[in-house]
C-alpha positions, 0 to 999 in steps of 0.5 A, spaced: 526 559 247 528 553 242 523 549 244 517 553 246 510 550 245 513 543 245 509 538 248 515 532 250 513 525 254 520 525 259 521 517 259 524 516 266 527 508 268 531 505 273 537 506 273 542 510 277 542 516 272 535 518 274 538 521 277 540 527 272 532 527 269 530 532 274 536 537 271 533 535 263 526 536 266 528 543 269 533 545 262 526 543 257 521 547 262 526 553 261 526 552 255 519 552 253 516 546 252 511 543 256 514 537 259 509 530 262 514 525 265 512 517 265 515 513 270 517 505 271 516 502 277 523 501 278 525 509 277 522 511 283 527 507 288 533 513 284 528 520 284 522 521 286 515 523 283 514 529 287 521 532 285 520 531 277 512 532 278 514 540 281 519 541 276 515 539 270 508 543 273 505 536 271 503 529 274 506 524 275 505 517 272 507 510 273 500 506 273 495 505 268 490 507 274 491 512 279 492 509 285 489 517 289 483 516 286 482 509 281 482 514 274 485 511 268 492 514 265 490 515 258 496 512 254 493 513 247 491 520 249 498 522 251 502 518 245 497 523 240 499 529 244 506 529 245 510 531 240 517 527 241 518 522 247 524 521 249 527 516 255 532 518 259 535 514 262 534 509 257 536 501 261 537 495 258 532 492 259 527 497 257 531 497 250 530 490 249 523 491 251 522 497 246 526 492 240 521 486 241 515 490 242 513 488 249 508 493 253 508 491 260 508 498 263 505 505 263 511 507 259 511 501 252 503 503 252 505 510 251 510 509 246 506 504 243 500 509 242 505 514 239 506 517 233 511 522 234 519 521 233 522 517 239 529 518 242 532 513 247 538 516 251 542 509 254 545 509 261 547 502 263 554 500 265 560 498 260 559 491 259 552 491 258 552 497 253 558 493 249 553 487 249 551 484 242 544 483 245 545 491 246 547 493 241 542 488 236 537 491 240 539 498 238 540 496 231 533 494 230 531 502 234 535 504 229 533 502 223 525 503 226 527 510 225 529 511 233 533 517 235 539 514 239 543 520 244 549 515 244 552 515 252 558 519 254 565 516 256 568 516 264 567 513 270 560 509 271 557 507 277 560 500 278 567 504 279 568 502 271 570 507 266 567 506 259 562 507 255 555 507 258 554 514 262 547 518 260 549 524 256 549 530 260 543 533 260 544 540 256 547 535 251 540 531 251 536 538 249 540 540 244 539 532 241 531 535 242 532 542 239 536 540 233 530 534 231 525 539 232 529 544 227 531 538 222 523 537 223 522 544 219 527 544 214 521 541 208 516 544 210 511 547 205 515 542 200 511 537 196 515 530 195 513 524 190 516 518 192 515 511 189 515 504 192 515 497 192 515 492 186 510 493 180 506 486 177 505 485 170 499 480 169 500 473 165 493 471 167 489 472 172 493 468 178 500 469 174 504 475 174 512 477 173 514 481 178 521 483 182 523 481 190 522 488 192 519 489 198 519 497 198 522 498 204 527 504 202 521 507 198 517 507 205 523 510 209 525 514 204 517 517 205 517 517 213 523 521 213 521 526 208 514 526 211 518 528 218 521 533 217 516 537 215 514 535 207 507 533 205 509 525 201 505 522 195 508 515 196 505 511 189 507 504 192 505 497 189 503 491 192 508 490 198 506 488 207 508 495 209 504 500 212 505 508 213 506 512 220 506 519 218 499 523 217 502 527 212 504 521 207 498 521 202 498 512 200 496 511 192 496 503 191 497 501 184 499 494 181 502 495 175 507 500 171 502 503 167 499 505 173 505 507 176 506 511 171 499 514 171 499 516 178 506 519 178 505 524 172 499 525 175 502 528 182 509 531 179 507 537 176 504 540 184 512 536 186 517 540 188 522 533 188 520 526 186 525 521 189 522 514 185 525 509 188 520 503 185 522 497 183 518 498 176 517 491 171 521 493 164 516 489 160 510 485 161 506 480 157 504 484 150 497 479 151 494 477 157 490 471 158 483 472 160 483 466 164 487 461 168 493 459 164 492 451 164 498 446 164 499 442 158 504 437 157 510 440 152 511 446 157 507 454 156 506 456 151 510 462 148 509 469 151 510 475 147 513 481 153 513 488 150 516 495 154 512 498 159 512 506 160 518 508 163 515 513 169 522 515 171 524 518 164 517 521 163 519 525 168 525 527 166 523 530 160 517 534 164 522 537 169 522 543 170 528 548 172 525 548 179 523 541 181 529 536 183 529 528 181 532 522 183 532 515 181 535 508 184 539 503 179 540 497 182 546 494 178 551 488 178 556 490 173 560 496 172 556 500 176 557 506 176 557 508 169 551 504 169 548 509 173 551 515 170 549 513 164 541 512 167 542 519 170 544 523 164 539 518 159 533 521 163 535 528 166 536 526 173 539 531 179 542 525 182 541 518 183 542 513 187 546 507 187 546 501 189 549 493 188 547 486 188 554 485 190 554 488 197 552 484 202 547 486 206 544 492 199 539 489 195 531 487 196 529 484 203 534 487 206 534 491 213 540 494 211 543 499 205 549 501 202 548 506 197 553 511 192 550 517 191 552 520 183 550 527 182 549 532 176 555 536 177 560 529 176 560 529 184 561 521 187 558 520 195 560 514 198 556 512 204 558 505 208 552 499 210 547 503 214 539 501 216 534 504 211 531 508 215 539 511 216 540 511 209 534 515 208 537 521 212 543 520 208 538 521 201 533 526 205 540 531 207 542 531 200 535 532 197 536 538 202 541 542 200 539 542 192 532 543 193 531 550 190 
C-alpha cells in the first residue's frame, strides 16, 4: 500500500465540497495510512462527524475541549504527530486565515504547531478562486513551501461553470503519495549550503557588508531537508529561523569563517549548493576601537581579497560530489557565469539578474537561469523561492551520482 504507516491530519472546512472528504478518508485508510480528521464548525452543516469519525477509525475533533467530557484536544501533540495535513476542502476563508496567520480554530492551531509539510486542496466557486485576494493569498502559501492541488474545472454549486471544483479524491492521494516518494528521493545524502551575507569589520560598530537576506540559501536548505537529506546550512547574520529537524545551523560573521565552516563540513557532503552572498574583500586593518568622525572625511582604509569558499571547494572536489554556485550579475550575464562555472570547477551554477524585476536580495521571488557543465542552458520564469528551490533541488537530483 502507497501510503502505509503515514500518519495524515485530514482538514475538513465549510464548503459544500466536504462533502467528498468522507470518499478521500475512505482511498487514504485503504491505502494505508492512519488518518485523524479535524473539523470547522462550519463543516459540520456539509458531512458529519460520525460519517468520517467511522471511516477514519478515529475521532473526530472540532473544539479545543470535548464537550463529552471537557478533555483537551491537544494540537501541538497532533501538529508533531502527523506526517503531512492536508485540508480538503480548503475555502477561502480558511486560506486567508492561513496566509495571515490567524489561529481561531482547532484546525489553524494544529497547523500552526506542525512541523510537517502542509497541502491545501481550494474549493470555492469561480469568482472567488480568480479573486486577487485569493489568488495573493495562495502566493504567499506558495512561497512558505505549502502544497497547492490546483482545483478542477466544470460545473460549481453556484450553476456556474469554472474554475474553483475540489480536485477528485484519487487525484488528492496521488497529490499525497507522490510527496511522500518525492520526500524520499535524498535520503542518506548530505547536503551543504550556504546563506546569507558575510560582514567585514572596519571597527567594532562598522562593518561592509551586502542586502543579502539569505532567503533562497534557507529555501534552498528547507527543500533538500524535506525530501530526505541531512543540511549543513552555514549562514551568516540574517532574521531567519529553520523548520526542518534534519537542517544542522552553523552562525558565522565573516568570509573566513565562512570559508572555515564550509571546508570543514564538504569532505563528508555529498553536494554543497552555496548560495551565500560572500564579501570579496575586507578591511586589511581593522580598528580596534570606534572609528571617531573627524573633519576632513575617514580616513583611508586598505581592503584586501577574503578567501574564496567556492573555489576552495572547487579544487577539493571530488568525482563524486556535485557543486553549485550563485552568481548574481548585471552585465553579460551569462558568460560571466559560465566563466565563474568553469574558473572554480562548478557542476552547475545558478544565475541570476539584478536587471529582472522581481530577483535579487529581499525579495519573495526569483528568476534564475541554470548553466551547467555539460554546456546545457535551463531558463525558468519568476517563481517564489521556495518554488525556485525545487527547481534547483530537481536538478540536483538527476546528477547526484
Amino acid at each position: 500500500m502507497m501510503l502505509n504507516g503515514k500518519r495524515i491530519v485530514l482538514g475538513v472546512t465549510g464548503g459544500i465540497a466536504a462533502y467528498k472528504a468522507a470518499l478521500l478518508v475512505r482511498l487514504l485508510v485503504k491505502s494505508g495510512a492512519e488518518v485523524k480528521v479535524v473539523m470547522t464548525r462550519a463543516a459540520h452543516d456539509f458531512v458529519t462527524p460520525l460519517t468520517l469519525g467511522t471511516l477514519s477509525k478515529n475521532p473526530v475533533l472540532t473544539e479545543f475541549v470535548s464537550q463529552a467530557d471537557g478533555s483537551w484536544n491537544n494540537h501541538v501533540e497532533l501538529g508533531l504527530w502527523a506526517d503531512l495535513i492536508v485540508i480538503a476542502p480548503a475555502t477561502a476563508h480558511t486560506l486567508a486565515q492561513l496566509a495571515h496567520g490567524q489561529c481561531d480554530n482547532l484546525l489553524l492551531a494544529v497547523c500552526l504547531s506542525a512541523r510537517c509539510p502542509l497541502m491545501v486542496a481550494p474549493a470555492m466557486d469561480v469568482d472567488m478562486y480568480r479573486h486577487a485576494a485569493t489568488q495573493s493569498n495562495l502566493q504567499i502559501l506558495r512561497s512558505r513551501g505549502t502544497l497547492i492541488v490546483p482545483p478542477g474545472t466544470g460545473e460549481l454549486a453556484s450553476g456556474l461553470s469554472g474554475e474553483g471544483r475540489l480536485a477528485e479524491p484519487e487525484d488528492i492521494v496521488q497529490a499525497i503519495a507522490a510527496t511522500f516518494a518525492q520526500a524520499q528521493r535524498l535520503n542518506g545524502k548530505h547536503i551543504l549550503v550556504t546563506a546569507g551575507p558575510t560582514y567585514e569589520a572596519i571597527d567594532p560598530v562598522r562593518f561592509i557588508g551586502n542586502h543579502s537576506t539569505g532567503k533562497m540559501g534557507f529555501a534552498l536548505a528547507e527543500t533538500l531537508a524535506a525530501r530526505g537529506a541531512e543540511v549543513t546550512l552555514v549562514t551568516g547574520p540574517v532574521a531567519l529561523h529553520t523548520q526542518h529537524p534534519r537542517i544542522t545551523r552553523i552562525n558565522i560573521t565573516s568570509a573566513q569563517e565562512m570559508y572555515n565552516a564550509a571546508t570543514a563540513a564538504f569532505d563528508h557532503c555529498h553536494a554543497a549548493i552555496l548560495s551565500a552572498a560572500v564579501a570579496d574583500f575586507r578591511p586589511q586593518n581593522p580598528a580596534g576601537n570606534k572609528i571617531k568622525k573627524e573633519k576632513g572625511g575617514l580616513q583611508q582604509i586598505t581592503l584586501e581579497e577574503t578567501p574564496d569558499t567556492l573555489a576552495e571547494l572547487g579544487r577539493r572536489k571530488k568525482n563524486t560530489q556535485v557543486l553549485a554556485g550563485f552568481a548574481l550579475e548585471t552585465d553579460n550575464e551569462e558568460a560571466n557565469a559560465q566563466s565563474k562555472l568553469e574558473r572554480k570547477n562548478l557542476d552547475f551554477i545558478v544565475l541570476n539578474s539584478l536587471r529582472h524585476e522581481g530577483a535579487g536580495f529581499g525579495k519573495d521571488t526569483n528568476r534564475i537561469t541554470l548553466l551547467t557543465r555539460e554546456g546545457k542552458t535551463l531558463k525558468f520564469e519568476l517563481k517564489s523561492k521556495s518554488e525556485v528551490a525545487a527547481d534547483i533541488a530537481d536538478y540536483l537530483q538527476t546528477i547526484l551520482k
